[in-house]
mmCIF file of the N, C-alpha and C atoms, coordinates in Angstrom:
data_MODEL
# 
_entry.id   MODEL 
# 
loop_
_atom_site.group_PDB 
_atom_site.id 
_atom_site.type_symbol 
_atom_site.label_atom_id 
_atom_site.label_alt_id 
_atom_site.label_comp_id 
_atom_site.label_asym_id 
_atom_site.label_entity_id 
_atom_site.label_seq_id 
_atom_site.pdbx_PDB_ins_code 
_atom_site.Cartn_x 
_atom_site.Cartn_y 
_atom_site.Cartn_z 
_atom_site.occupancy 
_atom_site.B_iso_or_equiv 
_atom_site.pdbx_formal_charge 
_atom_site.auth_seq_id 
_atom_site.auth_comp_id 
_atom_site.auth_asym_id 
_atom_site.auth_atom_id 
_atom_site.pdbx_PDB_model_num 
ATOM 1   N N  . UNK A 1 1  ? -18.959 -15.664 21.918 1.00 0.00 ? 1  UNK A N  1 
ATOM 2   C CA . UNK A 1 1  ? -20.116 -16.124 22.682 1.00 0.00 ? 1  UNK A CA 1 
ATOM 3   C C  . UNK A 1 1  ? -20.003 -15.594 24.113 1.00 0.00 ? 1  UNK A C  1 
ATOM 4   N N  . UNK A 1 2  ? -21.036 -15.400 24.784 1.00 0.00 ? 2  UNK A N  1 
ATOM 5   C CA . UNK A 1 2  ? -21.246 -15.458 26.042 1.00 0.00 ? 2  UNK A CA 1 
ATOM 6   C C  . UNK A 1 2  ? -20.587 -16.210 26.973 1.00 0.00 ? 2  UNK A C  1 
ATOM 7   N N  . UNK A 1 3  ? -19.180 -15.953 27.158 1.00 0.00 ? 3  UNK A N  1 
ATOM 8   C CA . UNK A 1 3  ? -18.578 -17.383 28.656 1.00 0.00 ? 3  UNK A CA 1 
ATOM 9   C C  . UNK A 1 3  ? -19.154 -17.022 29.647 1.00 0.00 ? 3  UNK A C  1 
ATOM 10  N N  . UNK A 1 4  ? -19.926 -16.070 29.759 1.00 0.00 ? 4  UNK A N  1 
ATOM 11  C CA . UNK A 1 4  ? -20.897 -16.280 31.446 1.00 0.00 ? 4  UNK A CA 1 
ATOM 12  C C  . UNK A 1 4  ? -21.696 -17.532 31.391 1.00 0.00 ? 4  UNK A C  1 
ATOM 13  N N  . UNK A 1 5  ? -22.256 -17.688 29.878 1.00 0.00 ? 5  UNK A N  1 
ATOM 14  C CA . UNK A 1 5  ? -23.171 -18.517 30.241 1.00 0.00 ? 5  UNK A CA 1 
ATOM 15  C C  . UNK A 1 5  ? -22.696 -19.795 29.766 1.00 0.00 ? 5  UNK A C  1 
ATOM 16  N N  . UNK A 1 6  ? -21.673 -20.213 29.637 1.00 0.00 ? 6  UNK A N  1 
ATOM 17  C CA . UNK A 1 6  ? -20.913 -21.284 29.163 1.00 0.00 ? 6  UNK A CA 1 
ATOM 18  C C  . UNK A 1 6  ? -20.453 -21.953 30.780 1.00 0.00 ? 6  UNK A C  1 
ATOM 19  N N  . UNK A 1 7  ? -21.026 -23.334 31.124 1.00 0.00 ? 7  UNK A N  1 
ATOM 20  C CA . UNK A 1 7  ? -20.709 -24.291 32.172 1.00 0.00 ? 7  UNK A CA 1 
ATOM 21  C C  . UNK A 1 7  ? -19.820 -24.669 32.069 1.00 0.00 ? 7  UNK A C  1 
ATOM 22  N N  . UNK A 1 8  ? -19.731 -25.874 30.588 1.00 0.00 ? 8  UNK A N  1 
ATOM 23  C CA . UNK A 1 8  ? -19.046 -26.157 30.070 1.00 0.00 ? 8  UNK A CA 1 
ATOM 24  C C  . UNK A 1 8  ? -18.419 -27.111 28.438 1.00 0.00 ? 8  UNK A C  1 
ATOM 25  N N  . UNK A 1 9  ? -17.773 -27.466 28.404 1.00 0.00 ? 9  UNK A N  1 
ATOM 26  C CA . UNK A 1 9  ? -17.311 -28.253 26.748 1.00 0.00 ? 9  UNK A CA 1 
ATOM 27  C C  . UNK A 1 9  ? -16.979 -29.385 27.007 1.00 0.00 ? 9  UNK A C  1 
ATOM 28  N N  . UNK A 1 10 ? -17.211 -30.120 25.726 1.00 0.00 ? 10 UNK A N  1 
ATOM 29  C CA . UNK A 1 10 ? -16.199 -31.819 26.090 1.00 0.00 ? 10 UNK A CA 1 
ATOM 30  C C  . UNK A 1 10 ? -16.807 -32.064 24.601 1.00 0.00 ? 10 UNK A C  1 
ATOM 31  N N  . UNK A 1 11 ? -15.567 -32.477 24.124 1.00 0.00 ? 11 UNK A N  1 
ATOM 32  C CA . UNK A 1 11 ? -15.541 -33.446 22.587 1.00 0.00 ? 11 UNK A CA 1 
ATOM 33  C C  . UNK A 1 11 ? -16.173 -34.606 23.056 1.00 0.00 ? 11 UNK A C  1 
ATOM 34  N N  . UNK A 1 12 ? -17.415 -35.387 22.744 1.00 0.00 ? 12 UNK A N  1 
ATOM 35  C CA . UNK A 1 12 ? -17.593 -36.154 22.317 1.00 0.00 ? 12 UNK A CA 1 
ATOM 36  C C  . UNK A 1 12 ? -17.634 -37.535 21.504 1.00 0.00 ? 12 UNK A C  1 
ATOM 37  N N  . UNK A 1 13 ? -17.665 -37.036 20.346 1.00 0.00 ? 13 UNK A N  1 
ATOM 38  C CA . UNK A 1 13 ? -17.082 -37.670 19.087 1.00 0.00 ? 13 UNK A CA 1 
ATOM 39  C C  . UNK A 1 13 ? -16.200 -37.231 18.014 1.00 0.00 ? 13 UNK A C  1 
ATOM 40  N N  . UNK A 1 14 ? -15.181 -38.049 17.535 1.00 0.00 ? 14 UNK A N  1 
ATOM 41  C CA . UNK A 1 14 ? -13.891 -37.625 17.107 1.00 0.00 ? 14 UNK A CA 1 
ATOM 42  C C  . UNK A 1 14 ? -14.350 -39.004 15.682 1.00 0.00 ? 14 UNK A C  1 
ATOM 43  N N  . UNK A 1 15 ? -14.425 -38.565 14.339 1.00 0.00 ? 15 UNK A N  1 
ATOM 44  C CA . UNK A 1 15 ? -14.215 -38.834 13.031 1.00 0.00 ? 15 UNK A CA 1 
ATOM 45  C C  . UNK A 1 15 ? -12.667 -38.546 12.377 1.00 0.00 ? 15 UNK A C  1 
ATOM 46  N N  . UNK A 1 16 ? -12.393 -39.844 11.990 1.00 0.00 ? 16 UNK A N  1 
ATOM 47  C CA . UNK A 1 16 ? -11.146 -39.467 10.998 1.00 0.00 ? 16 UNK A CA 1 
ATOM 48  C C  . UNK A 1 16 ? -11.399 -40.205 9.816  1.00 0.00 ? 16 UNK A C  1 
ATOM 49  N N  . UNK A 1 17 ? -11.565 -40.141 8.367  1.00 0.00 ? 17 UNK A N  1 
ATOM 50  C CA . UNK A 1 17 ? -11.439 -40.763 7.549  1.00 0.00 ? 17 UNK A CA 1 
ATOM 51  C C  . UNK A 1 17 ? -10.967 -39.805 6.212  1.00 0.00 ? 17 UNK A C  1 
ATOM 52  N N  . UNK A 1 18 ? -10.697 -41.073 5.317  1.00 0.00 ? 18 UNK A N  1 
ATOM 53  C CA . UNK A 1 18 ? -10.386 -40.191 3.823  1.00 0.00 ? 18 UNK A CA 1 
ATOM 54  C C  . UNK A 1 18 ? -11.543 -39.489 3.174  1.00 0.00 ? 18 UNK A C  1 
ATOM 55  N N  . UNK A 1 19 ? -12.225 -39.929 3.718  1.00 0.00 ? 19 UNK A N  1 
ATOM 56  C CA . UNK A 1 19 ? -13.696 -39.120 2.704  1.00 0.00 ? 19 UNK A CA 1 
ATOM 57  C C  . UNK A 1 19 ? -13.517 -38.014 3.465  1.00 0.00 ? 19 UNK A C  1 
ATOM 58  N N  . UNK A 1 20 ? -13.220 -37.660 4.343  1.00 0.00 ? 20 UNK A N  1 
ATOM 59  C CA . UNK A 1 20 ? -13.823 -36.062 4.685  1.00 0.00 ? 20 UNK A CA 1 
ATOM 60  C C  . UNK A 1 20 ? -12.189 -35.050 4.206  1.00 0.00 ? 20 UNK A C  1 
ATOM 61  N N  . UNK A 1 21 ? -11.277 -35.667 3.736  1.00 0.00 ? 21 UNK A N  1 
ATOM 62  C CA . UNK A 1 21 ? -10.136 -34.898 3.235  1.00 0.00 ? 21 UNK A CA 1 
ATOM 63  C C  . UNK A 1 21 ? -8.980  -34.981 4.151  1.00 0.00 ? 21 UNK A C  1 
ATOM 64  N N  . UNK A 1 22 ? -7.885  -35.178 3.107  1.00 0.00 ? 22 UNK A N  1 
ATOM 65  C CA . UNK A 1 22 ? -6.543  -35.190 3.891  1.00 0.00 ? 22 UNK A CA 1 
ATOM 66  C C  . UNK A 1 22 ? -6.372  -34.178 5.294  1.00 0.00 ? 22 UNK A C  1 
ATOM 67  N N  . UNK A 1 23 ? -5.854  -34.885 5.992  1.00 0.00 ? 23 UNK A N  1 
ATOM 68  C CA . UNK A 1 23 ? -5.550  -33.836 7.743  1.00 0.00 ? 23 UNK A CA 1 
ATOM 69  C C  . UNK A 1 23 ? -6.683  -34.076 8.073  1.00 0.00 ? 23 UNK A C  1 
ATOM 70  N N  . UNK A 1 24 ? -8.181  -33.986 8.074  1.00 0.00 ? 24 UNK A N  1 
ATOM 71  C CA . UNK A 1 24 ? -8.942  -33.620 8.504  1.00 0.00 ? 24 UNK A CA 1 
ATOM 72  C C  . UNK A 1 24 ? -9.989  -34.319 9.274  1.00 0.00 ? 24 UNK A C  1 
ATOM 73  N N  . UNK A 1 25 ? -10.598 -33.442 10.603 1.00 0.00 ? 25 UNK A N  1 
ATOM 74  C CA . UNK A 1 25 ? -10.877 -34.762 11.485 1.00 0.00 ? 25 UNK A CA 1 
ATOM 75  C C  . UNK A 1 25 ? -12.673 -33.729 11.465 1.00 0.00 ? 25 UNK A C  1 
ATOM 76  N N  . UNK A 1 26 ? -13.238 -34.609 12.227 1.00 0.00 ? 26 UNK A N  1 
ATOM 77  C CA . UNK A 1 26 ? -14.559 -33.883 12.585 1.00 0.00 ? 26 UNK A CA 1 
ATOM 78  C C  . UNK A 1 26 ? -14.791 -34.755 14.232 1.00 0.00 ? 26 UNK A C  1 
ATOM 79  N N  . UNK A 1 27 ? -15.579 -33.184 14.460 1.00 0.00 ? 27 UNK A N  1 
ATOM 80  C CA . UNK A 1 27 ? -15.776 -33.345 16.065 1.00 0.00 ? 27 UNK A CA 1 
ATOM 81  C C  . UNK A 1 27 ? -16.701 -32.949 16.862 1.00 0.00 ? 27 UNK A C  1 
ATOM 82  N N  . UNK A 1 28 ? -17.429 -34.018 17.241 1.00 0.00 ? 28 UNK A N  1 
ATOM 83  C CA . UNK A 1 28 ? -18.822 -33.246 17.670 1.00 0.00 ? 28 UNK A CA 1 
ATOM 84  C C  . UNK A 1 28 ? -18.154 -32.749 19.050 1.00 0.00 ? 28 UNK A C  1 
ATOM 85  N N  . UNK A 1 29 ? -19.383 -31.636 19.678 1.00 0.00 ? 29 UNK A N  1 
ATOM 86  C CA . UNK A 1 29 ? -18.687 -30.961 20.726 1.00 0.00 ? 29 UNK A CA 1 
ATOM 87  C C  . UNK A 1 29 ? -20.275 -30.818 21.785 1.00 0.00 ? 29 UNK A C  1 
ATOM 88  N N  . UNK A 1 30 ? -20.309 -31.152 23.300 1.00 0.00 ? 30 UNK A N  1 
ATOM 89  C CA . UNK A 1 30 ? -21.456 -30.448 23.617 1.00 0.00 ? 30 UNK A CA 1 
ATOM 90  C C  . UNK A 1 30 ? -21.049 -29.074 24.518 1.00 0.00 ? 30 UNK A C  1 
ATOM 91  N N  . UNK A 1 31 ? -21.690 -28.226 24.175 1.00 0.00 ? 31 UNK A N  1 
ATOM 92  C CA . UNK A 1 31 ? -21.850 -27.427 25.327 1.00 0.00 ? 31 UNK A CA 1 
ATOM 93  C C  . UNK A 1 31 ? -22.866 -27.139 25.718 1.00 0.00 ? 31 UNK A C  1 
ATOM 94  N N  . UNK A 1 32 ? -22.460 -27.149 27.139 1.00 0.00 ? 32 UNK A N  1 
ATOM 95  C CA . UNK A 1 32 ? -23.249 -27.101 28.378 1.00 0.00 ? 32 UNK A CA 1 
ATOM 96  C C  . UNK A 1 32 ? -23.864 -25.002 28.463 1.00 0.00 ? 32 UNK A C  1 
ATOM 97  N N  . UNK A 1 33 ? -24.622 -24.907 28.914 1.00 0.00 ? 33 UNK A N  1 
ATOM 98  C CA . UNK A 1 33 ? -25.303 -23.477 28.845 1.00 0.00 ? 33 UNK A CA 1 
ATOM 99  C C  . UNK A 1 33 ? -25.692 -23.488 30.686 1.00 0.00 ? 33 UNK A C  1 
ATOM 100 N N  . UNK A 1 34 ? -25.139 -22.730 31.524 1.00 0.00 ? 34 UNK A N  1 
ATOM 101 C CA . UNK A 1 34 ? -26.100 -22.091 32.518 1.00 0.00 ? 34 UNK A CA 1 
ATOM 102 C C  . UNK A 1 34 ? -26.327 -20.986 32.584 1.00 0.00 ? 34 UNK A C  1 
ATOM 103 N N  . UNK A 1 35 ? -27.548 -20.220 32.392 1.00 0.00 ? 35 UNK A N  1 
ATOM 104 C CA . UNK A 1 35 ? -28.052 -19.549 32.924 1.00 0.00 ? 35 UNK A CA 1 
ATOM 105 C C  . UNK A 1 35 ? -27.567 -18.886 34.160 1.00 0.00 ? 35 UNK A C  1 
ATOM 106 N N  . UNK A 1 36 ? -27.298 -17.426 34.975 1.00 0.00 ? 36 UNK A N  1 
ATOM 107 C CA . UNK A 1 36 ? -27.981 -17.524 36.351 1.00 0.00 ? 36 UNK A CA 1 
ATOM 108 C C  . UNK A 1 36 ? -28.695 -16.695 36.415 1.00 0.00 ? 36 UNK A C  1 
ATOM 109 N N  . UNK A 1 37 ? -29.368 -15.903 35.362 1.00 0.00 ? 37 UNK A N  1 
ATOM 110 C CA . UNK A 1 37 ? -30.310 -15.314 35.832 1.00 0.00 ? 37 UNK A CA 1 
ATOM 111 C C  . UNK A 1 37 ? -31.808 -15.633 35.284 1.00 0.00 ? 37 UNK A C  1 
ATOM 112 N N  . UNK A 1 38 ? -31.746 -15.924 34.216 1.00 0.00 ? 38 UNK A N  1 
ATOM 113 C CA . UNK A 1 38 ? -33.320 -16.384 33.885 1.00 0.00 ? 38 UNK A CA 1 
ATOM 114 C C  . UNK A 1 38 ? -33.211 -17.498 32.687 1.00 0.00 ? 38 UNK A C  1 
ATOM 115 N N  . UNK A 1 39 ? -34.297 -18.268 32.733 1.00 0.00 ? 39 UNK A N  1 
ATOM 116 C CA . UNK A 1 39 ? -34.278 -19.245 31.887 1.00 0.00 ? 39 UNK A CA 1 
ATOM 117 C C  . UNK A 1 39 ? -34.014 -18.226 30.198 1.00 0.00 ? 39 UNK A C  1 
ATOM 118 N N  . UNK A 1 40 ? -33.665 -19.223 29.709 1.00 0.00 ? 40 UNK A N  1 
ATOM 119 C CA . UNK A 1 40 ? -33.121 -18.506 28.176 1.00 0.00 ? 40 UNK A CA 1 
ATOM 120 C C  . UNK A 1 40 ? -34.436 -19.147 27.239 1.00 0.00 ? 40 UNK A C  1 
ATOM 121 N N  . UNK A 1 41 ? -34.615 -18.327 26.366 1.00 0.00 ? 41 UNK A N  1 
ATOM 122 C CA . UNK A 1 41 ? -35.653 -19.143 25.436 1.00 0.00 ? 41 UNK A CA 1 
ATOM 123 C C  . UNK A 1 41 ? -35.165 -19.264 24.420 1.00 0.00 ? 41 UNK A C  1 
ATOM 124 N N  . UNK A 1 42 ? -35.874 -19.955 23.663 1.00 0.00 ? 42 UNK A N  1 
ATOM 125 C CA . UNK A 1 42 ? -35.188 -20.694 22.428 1.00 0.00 ? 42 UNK A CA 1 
ATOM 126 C C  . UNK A 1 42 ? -34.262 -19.956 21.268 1.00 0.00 ? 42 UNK A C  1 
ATOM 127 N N  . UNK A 1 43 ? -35.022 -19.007 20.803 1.00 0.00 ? 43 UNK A N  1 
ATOM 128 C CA . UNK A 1 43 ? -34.193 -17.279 20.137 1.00 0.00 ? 43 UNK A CA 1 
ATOM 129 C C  . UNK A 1 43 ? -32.864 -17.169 20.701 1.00 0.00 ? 43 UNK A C  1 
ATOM 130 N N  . UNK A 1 44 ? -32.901 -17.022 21.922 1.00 0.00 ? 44 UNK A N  1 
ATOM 131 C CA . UNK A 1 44 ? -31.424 -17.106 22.538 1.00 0.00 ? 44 UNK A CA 1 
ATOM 132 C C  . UNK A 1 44 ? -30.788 -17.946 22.608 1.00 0.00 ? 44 UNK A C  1 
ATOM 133 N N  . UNK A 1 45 ? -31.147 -19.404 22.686 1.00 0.00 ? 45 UNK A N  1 
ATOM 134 C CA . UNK A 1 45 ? -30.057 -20.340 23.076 1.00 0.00 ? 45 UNK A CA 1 
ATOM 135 C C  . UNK A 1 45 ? -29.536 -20.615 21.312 1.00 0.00 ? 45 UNK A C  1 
ATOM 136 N N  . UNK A 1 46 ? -30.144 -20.302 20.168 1.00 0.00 ? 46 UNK A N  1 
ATOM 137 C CA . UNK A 1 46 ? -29.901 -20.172 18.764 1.00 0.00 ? 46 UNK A CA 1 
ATOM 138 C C  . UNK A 1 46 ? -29.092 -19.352 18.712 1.00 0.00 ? 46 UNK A C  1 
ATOM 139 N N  . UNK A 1 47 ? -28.980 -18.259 18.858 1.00 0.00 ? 47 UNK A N  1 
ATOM 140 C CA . UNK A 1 47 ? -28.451 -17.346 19.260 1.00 0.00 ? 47 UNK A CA 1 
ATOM 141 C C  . UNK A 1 47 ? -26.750 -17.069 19.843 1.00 0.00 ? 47 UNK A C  1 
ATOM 142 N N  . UNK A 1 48 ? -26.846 -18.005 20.728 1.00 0.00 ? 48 UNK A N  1 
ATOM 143 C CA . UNK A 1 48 ? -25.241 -18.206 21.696 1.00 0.00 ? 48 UNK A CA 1 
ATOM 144 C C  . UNK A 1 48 ? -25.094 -18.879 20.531 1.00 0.00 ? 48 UNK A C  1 
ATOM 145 N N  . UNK A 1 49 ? -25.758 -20.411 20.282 1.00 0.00 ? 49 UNK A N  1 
ATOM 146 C CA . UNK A 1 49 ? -25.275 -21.667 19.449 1.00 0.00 ? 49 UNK A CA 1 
ATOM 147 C C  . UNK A 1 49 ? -24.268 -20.875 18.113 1.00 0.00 ? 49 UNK A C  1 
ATOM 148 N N  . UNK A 1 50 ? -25.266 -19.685 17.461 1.00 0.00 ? 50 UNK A N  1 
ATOM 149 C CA . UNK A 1 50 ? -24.099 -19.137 16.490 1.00 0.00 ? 50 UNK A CA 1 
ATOM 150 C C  . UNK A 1 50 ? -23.186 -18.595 16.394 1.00 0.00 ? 50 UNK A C  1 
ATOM 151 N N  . UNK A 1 51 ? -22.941 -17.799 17.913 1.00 0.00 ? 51 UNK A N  1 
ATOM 152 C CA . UNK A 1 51 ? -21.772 -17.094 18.246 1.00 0.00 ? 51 UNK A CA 1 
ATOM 153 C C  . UNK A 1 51 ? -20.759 -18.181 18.409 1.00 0.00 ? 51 UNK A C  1 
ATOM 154 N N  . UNK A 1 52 ? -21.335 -19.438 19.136 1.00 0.00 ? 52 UNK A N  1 
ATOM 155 C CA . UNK A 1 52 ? -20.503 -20.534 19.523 1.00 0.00 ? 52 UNK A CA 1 
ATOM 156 C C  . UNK A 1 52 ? -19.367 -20.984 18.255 1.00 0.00 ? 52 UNK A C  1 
ATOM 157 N N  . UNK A 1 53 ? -20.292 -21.211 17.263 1.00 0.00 ? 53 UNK A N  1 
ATOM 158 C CA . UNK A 1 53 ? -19.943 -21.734 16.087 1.00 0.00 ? 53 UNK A CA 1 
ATOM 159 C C  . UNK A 1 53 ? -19.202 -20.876 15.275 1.00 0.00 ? 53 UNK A C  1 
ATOM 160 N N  . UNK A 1 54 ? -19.488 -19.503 15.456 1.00 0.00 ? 54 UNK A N  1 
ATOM 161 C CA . UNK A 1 54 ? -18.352 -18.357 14.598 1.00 0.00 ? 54 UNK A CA 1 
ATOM 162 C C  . UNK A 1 54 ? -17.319 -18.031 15.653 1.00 0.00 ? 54 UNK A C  1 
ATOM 163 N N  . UNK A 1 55 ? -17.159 -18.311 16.613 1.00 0.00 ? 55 UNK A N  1 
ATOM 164 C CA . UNK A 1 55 ? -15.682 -18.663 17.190 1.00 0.00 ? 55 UNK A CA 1 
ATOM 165 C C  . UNK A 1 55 ? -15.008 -19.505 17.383 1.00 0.00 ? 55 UNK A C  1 
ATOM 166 N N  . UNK A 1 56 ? -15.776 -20.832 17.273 1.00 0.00 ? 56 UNK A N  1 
ATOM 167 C CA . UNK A 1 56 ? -15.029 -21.899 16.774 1.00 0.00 ? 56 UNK A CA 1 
ATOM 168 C C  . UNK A 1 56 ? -14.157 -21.782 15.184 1.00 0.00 ? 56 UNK A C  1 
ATOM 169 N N  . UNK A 1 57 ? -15.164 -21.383 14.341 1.00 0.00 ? 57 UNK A N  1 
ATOM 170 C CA . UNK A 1 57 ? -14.955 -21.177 12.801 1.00 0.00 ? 57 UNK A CA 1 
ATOM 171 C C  . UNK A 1 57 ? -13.620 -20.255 12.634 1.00 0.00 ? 57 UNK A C  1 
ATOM 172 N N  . UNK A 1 58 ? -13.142 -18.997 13.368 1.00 0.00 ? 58 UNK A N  1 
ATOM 173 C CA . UNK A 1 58 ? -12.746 -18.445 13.451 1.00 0.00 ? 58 UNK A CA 1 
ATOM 174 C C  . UNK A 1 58 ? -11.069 -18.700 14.327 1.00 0.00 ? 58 UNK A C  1 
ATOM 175 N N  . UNK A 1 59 ? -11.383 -19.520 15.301 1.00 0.00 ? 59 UNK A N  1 
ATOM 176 C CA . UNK A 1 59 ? -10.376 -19.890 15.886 1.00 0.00 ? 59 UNK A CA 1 
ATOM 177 C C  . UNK A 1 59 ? -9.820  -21.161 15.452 1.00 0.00 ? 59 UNK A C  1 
ATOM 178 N N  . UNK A 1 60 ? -10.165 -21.861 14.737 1.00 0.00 ? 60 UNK A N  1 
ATOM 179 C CA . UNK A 1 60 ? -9.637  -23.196 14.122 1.00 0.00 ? 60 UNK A CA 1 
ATOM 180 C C  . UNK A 1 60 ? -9.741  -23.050 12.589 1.00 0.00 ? 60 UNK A C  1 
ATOM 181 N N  . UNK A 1 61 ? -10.457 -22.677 11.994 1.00 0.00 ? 61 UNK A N  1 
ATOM 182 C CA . UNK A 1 61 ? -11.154 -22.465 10.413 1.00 0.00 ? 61 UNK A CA 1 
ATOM 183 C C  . UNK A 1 61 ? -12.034 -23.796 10.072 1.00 0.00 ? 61 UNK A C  1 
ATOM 184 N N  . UNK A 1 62 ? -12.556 -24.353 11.440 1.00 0.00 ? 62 UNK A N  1 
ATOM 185 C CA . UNK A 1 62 ? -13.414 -25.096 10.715 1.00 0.00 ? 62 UNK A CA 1 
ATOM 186 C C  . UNK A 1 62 ? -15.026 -25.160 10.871 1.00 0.00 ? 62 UNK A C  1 
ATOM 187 N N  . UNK A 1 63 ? -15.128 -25.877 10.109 1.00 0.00 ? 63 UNK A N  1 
ATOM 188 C CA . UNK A 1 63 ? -16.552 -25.654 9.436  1.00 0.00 ? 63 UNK A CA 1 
ATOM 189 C C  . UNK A 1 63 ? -17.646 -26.696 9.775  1.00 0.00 ? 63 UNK A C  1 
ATOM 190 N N  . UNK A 1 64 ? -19.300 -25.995 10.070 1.00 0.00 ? 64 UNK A N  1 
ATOM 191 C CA . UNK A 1 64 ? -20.019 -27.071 10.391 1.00 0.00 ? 64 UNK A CA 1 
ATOM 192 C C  . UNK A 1 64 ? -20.400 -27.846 8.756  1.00 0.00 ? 64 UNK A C  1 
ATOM 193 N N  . UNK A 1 65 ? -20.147 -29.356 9.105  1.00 0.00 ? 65 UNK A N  1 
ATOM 194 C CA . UNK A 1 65 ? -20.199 -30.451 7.893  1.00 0.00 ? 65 UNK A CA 1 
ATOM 195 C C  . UNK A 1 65 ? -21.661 -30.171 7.277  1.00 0.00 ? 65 UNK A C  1 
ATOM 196 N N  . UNK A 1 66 ? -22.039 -31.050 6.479  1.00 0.00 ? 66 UNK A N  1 
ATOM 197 C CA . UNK A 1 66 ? -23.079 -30.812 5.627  1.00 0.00 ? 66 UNK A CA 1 
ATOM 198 C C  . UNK A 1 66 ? -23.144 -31.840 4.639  1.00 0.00 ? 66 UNK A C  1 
# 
């Protein structure tokens, strides 16, 4: 993803139970997006959101729930 345009992160919410599988936790996450040069439109901020998520996926191996 873009860390220019990354403000910043913070876990939120933290899940632990047996239903979602041994070890395994789930974690919501927000990130923050600034801009500095022009407002982003929606295409784009979809856009970062998936890069966001395939380097998360990639750097931990985990996966958005469902």
């Amino acid at each position: 993803a873009d860390k220019k345009l990354i403000a910043g992160v913070k876990v939120f919410d933290l899940f632990q139970a047996d239903i979602l599988g041994e070890a395994k936790k789930s974690l919501a996450l927000e990130v923050t997006l600034q801009p500095t040069q022009q407002t982003l439109t929606d295409k784009e901020i979809d856009a970062v959101a998936t890069k966001i998520i395939a380097a998360v996926g990639k750097a931990t191996g985990g996966v958005i729930r469902t």
